[in-house]
LOBAZA-580703 format. One record per residue (C-alpha): residue in three letters; x, y, z; chain; residue number from 1. Coordinates in pm, 1 decimal, padded with zeros to 6 digits. Layout:
N
+------+----------+----------+----------+-----+-----+
! type !        x !        y !        z ! mol ! seq !
+------+----------+----------+----------+-----+-----+
!  ALA !        X !        Y !        Z !   A ! NUM !
...
+------+----------+----------+----------+-----+-----+
% end
This chain:
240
+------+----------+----------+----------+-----+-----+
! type !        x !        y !        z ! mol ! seq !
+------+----------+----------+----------+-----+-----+
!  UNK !  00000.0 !  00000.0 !  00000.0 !   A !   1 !
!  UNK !  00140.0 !  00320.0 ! -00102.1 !   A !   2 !
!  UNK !  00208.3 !  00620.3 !  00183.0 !   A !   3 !
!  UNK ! -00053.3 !  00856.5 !  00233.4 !   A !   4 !
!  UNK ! -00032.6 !  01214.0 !  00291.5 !   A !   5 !
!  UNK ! -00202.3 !  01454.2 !  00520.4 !   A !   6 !
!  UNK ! -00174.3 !  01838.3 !  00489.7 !   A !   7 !
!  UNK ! -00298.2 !  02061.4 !  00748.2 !   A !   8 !
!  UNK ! -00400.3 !  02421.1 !  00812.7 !   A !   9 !
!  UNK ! -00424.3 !  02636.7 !  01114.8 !   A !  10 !
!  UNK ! -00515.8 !  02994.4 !  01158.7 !   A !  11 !
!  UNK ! -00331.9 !  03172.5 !  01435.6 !   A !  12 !
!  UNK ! -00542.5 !  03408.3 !  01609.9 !   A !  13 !
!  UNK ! -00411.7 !  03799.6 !  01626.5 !   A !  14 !
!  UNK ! -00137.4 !  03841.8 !  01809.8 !   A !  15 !
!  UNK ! -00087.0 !  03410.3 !  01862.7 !   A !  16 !
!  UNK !  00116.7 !  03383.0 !  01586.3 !   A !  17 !
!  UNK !  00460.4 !  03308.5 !  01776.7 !   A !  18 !
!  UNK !  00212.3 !  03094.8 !  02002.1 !   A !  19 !
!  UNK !  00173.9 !  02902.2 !  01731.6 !   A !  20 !
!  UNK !  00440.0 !  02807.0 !  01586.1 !   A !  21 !
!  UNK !  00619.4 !  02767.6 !  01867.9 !   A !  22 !
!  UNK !  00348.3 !  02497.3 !  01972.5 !   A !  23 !
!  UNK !  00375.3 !  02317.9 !  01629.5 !   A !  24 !
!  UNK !  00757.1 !  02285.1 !  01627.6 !   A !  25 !
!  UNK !  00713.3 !  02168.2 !  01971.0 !   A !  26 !
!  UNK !  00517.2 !  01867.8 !  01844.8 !   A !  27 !
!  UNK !  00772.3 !  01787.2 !  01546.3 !   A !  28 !
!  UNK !  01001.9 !  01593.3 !  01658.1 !   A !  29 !
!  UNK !  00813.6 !  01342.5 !  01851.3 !   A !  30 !
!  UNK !  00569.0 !  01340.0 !  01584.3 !   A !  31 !
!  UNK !  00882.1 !  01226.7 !  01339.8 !   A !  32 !
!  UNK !  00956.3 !  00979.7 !  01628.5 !   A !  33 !
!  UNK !  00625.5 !  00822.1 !  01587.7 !   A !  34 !
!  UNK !  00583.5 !  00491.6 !  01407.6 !   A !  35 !
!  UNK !  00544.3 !  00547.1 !  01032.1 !   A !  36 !
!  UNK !  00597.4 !  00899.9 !  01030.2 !   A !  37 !
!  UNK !  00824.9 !  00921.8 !  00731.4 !   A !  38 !
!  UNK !  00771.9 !  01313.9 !  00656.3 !   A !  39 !
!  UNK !  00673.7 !  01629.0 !  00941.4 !   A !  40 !
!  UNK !  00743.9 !  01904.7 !  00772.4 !   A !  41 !
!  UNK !  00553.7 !  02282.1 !  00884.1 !   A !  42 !
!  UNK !  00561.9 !  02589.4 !  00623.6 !   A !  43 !
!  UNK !  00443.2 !  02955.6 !  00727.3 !   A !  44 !
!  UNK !  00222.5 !  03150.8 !  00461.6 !   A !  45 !
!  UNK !  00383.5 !  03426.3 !  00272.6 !   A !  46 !
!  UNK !  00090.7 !  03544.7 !  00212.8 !   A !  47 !
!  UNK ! -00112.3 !  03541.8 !  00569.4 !   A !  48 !
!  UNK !  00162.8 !  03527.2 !  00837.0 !   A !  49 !
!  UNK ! -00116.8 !  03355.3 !  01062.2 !   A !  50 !
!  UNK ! -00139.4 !  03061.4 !  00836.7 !   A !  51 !
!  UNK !  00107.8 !  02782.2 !  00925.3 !   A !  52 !
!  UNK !  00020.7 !  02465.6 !  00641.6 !   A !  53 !
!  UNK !  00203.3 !  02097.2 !  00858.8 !   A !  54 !
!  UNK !  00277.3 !  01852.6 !  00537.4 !   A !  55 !
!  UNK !  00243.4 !  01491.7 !  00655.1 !   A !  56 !
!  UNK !  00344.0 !  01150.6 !  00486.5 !   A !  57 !
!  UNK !  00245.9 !  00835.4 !  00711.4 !   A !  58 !
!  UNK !  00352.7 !  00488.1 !  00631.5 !   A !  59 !
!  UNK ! -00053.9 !  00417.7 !  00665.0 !   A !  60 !
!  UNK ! -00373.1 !  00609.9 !  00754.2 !   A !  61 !
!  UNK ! -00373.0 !  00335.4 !  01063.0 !   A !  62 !
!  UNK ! -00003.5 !  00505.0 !  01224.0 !   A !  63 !
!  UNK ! -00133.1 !  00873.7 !  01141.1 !   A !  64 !
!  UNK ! -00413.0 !  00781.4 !  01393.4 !   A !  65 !
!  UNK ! -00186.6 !  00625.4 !  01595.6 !   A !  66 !
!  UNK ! -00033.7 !  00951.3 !  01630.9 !   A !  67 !
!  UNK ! -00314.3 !  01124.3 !  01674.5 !   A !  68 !
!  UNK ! -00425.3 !  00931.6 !  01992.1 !   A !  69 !
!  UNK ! -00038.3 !  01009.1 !  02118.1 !   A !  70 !
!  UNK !  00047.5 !  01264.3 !  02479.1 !   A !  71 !
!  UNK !  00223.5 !  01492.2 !  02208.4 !   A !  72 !
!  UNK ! -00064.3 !  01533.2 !  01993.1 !   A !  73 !
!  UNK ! -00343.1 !  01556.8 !  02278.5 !   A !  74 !
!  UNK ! -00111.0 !  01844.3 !  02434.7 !   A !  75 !
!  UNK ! -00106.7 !  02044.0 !  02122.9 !   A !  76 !
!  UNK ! -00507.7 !  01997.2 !  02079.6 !   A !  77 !
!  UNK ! -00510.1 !  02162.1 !  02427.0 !   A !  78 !
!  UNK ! -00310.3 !  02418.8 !  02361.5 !   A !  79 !
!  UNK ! -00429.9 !  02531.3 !  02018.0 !   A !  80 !
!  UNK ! -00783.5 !  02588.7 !  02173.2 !   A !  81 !
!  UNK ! -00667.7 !  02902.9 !  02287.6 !   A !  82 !
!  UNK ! -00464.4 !  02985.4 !  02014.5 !   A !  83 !
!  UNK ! -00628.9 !  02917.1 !  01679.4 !   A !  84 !
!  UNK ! -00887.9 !  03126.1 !  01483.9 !   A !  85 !
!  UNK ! -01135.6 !  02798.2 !  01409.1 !   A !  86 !
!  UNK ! -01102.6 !  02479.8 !  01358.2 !   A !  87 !
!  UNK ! -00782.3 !  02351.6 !  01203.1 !   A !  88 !
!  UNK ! -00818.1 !  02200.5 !  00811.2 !   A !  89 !
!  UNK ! -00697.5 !  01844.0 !  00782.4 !   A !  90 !
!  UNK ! -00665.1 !  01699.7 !  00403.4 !   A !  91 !
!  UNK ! -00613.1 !  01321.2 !  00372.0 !   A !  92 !
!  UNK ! -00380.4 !  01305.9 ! -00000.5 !   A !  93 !
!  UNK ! -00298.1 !  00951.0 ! -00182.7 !   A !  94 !
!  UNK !  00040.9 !  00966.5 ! -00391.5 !   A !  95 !
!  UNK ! -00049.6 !  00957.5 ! -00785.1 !   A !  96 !
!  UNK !  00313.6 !  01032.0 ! -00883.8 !   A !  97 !
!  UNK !  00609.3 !  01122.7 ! -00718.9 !   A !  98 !
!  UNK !  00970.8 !  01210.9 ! -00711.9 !   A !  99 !
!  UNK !  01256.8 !  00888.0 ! -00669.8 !   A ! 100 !
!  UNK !  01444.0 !  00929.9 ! -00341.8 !   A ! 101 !
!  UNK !  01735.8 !  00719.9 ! -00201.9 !   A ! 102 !
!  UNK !  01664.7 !  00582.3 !  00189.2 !   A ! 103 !
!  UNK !  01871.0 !  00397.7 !  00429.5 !   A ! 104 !
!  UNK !  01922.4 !  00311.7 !  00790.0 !   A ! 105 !
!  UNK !  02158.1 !  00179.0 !  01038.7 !   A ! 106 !
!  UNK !  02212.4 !  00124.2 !  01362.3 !   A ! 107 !
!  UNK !  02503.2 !  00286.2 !  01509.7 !   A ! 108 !
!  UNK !  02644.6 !  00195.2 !  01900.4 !   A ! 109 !
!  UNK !  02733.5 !  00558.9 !  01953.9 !   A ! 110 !
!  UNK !  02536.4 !  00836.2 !  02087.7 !   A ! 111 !
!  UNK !  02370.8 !  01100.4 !  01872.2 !   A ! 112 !
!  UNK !  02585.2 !  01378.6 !  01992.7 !   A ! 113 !
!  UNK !  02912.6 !  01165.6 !  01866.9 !   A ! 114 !
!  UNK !  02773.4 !  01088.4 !  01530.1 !   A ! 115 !
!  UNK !  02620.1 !  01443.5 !  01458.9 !   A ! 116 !
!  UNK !  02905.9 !  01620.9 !  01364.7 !   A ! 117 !
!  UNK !  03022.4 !  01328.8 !  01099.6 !   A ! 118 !
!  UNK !  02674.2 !  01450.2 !  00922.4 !   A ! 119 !
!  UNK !  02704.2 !  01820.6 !  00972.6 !   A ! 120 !
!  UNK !  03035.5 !  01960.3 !  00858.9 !   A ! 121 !
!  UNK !  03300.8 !  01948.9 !  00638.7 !   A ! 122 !
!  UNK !  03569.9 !  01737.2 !  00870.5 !   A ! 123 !
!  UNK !  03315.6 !  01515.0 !  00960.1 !   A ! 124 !
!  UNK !  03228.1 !  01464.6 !  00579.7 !   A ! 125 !
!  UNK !  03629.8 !  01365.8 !  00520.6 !   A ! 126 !
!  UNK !  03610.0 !  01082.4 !  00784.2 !   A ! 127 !
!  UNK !  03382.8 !  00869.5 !  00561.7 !   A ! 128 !
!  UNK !  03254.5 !  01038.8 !  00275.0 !   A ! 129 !
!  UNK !  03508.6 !  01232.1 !  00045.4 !   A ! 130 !
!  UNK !  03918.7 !  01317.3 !  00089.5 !   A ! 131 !
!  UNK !  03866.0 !  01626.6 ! -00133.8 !   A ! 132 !
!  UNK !  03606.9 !  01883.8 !  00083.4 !   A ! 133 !
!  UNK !  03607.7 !  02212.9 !  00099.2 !   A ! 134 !
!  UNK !  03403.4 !  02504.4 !  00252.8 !   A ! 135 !
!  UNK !  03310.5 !  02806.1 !  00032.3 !   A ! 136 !
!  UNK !  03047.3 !  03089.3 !  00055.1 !   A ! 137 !
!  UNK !  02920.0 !  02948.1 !  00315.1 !   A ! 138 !
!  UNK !  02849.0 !  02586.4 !  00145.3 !   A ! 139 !
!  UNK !  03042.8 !  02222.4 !  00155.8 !   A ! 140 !
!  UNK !  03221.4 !  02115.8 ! -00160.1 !   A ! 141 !
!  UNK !  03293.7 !  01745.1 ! -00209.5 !   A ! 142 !
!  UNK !  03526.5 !  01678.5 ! -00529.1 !   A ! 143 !
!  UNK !  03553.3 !  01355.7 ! -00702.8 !   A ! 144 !
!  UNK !  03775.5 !  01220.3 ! -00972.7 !   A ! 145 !
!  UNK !  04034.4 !  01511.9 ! -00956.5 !   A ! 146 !
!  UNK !  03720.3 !  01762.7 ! -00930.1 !   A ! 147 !
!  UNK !  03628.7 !  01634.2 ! -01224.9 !   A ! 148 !
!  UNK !  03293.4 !  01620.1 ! -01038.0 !   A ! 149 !
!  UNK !  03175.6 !  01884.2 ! -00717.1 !   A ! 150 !
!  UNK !  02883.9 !  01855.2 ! -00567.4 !   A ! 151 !
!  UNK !  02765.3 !  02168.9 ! -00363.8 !   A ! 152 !
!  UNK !  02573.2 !  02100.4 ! -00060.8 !   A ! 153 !
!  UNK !  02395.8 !  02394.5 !  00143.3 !   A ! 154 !
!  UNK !  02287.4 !  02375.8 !  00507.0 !   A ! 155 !
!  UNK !  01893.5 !  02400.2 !  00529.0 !   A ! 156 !
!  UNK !  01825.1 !  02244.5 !  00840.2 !   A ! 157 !
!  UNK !  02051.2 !  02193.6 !  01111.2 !   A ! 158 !
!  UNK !  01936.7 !  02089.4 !  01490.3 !   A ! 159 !
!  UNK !  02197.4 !  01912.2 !  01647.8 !   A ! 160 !
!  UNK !  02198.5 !  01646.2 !  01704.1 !   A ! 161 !
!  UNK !  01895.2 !  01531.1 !  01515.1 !   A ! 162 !
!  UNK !  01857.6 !  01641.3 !  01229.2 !   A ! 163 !
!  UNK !  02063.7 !  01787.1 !  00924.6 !   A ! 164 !
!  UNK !  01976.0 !  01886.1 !  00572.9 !   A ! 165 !
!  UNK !  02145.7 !  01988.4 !  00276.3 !   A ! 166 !
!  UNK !  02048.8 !  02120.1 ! -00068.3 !   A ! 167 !
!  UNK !  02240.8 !  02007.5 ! -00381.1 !   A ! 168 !
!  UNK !  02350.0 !  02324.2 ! -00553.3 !   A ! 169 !
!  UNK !  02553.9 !  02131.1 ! -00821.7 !   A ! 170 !
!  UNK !  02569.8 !  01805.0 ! -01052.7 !   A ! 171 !
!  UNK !  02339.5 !  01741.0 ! -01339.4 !   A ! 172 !
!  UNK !  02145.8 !  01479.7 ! -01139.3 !   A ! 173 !
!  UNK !  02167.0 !  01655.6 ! -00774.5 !   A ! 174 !
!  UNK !  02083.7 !  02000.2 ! -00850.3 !   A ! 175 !
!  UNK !  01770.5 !  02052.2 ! -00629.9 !   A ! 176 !
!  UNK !  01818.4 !  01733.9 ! -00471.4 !   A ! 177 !
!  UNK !  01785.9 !  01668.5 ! -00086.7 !   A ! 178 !
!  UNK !  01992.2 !  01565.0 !  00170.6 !   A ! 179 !
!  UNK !  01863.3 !  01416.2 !  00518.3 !   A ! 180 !
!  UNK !  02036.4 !  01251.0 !  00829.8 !   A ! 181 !
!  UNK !  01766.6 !  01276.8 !  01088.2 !   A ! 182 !
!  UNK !  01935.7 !  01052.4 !  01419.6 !   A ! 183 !
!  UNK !  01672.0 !  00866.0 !  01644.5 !   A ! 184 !
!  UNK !  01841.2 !  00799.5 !  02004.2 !   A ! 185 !
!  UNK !  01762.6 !  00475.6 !  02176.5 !   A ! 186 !
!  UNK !  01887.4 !  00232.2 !  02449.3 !   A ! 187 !
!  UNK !  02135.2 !  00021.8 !  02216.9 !   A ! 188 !
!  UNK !  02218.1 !  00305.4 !  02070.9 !   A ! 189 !
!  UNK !  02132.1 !  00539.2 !  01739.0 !   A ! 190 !
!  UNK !  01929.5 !  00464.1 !  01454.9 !   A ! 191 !
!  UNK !  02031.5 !  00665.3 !  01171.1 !   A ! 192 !
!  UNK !  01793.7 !  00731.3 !  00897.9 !   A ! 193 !
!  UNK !  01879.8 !  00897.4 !  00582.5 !   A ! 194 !
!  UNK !  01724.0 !  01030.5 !  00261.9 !   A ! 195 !
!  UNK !  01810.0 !  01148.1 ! -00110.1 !   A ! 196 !
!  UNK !  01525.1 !  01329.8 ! -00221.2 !   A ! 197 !
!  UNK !  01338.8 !  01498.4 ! -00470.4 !   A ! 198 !
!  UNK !  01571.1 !  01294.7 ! -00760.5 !   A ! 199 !
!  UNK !  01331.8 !  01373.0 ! -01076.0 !   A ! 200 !
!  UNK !  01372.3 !  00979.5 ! -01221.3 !   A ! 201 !
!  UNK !  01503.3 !  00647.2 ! -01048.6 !   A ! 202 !
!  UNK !  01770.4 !  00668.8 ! -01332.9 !   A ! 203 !
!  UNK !  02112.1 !  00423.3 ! -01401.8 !   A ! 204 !
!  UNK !  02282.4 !  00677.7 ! -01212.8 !   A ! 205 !
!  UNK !  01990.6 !  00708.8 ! -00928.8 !   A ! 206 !
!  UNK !  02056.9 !  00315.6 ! -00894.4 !   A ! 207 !
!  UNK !  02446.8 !  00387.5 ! -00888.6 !   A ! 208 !
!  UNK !  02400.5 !  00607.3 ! -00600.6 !   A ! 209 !
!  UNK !  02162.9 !  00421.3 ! -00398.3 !   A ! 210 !
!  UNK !  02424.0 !  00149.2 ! -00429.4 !   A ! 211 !
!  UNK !  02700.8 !  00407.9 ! -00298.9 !   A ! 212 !
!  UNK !  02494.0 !  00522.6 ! -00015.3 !   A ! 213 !
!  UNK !  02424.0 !  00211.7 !  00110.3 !   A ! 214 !
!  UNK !  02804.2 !  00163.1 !  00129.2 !   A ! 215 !
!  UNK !  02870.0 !  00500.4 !  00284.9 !   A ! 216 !
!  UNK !  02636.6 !  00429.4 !  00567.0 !   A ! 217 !
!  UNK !  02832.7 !  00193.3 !  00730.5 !   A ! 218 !
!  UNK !  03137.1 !  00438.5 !  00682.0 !   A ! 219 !
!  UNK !  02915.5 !  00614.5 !  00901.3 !   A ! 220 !
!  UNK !  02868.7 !  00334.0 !  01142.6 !   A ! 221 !
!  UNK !  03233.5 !  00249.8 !  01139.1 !   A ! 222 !
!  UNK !  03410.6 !  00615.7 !  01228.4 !   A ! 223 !
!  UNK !  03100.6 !  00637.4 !  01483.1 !   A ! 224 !
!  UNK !  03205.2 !  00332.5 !  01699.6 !   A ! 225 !
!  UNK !  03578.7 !  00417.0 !  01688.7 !   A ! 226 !
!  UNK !  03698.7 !  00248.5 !  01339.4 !   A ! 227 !
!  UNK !  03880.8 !  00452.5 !  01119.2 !   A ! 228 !
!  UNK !  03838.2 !  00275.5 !  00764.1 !   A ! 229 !
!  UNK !  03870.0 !  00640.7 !  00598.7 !   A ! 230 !
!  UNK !  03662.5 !  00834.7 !  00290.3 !   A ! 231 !
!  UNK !  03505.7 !  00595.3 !  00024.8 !   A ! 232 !
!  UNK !  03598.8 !  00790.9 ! -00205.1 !   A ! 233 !
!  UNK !  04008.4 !  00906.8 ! -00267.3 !   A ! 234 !
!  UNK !  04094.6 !  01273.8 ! -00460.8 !   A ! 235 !
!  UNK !  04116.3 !  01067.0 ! -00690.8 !   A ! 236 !
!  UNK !  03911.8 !  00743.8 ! -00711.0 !   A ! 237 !
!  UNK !  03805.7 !  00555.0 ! -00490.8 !   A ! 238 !
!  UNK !  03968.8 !  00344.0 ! -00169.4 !   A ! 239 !
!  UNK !  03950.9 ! -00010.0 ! -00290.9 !   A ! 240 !
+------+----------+----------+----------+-----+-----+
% end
């Protein structure tokens, strides 16, 4: 059964704007915790400050109830009572067509304090990912093949040590792509999850870099719990 999507709208009284959105973001991250959350994402209106629009995708209708039912969600009901001009508008969405996106996990027996950093900069990058990286106008450049190929990645989410984002600014497959390392902690450890997004076709080279993620992850893993097996990929090749 394909994922479903839920989009919903609230109106901010005057003057509870900040209320608001400080009680959605409050709810995101558990809500992203919850089983078969796979997307919480909130936007603000640029055209009515007031409006904040929460995108949703749910493994099933059956979790997004789940979630519903949840402490998290039953505080924000209470608290957007006070705040909200009416009732909020919830839209239930099935997936017709979609962009291809890459996703992996692993578990990693390190905290997610130690393993942030390896997702969210430029050294961290060069312990598992690339030998060539640089920083530049405020962006990460990773160069492969003798910079025959850079791929420029932007920070557009980072909340250590959680969650980190980055937008593909280069490469005639990545441009516009999406990056996403969102760590989950637990009691054996941290369960990474990570996504490519927003690839416009599951192409030959789509396929090539799912394979090469897959990989990469347990680069991850292995710098994480104390290995050093280096950057997959050399200034020049890569380190087979």
């Amino acid at each position: 059964m394909p994922d479903v999507v839920v989009i919903a709208t609230a109106k901010a009284k005057p003057g509870k704007e900040k209320e608001l959105e400080r009680a959605l973001c409050e709810v995101a991250k558990p809500t992203r915790n919850q089983p078969g959350c796979v997307e919480f994402t909130l936007y603000r209106s640029e055209e009515d400050p007031a409006v904040i629009v929460g995108v949703e995708r749910w493994k099933s209708k059956a979790d997004h109830k789940r979630h519903l039912h949840g402490p998290h969600f039953q505080k924000l009901e209470t608290a957007m009572a006070k705040i909200i001009a009416g009732p909020p508008q919830i839209v239930w969405h099935e997936i017709i067509d979609e962009a291809a996106e890459i996703q992996h996990s692993v578990q990693i027996a390190a905290k997610p304090e130690a393993i942030y950093p390896l997702l969210a900069t430029a050294d961290g990058f060069r312990r598992w990912w690339a030998a060539d990286v640089t920083e530049a106008a405020g962006a990460v450049e990773l160069a492969f093949f003798n910079r025959t190929t850079v791929y420029r990645l932007r920070s557009e989410i980072d909340k250590p040590p959680t969650e980190a984002q980055r937008i593909c600014e280069t490469g005639e497959e990545w441009t516009g792509t999406r990056i996403v390392f969102r760590l989950e902690d637990g009691q054996s450890g941290t369960l990474l999850h990570f996504t490519h997004a927003g690839w416009k076709s599951a192409s030959a080279y789509f396929v090539s870099c799912n394979t090469t993620w897959g990989e990469l992850m347990y680069r991850i893993k292995a710098v994480a719990e104390g290995n050093t097996p280096g950057p997959l990929f050399t200034s020049a090749g890569m380190a087979y």
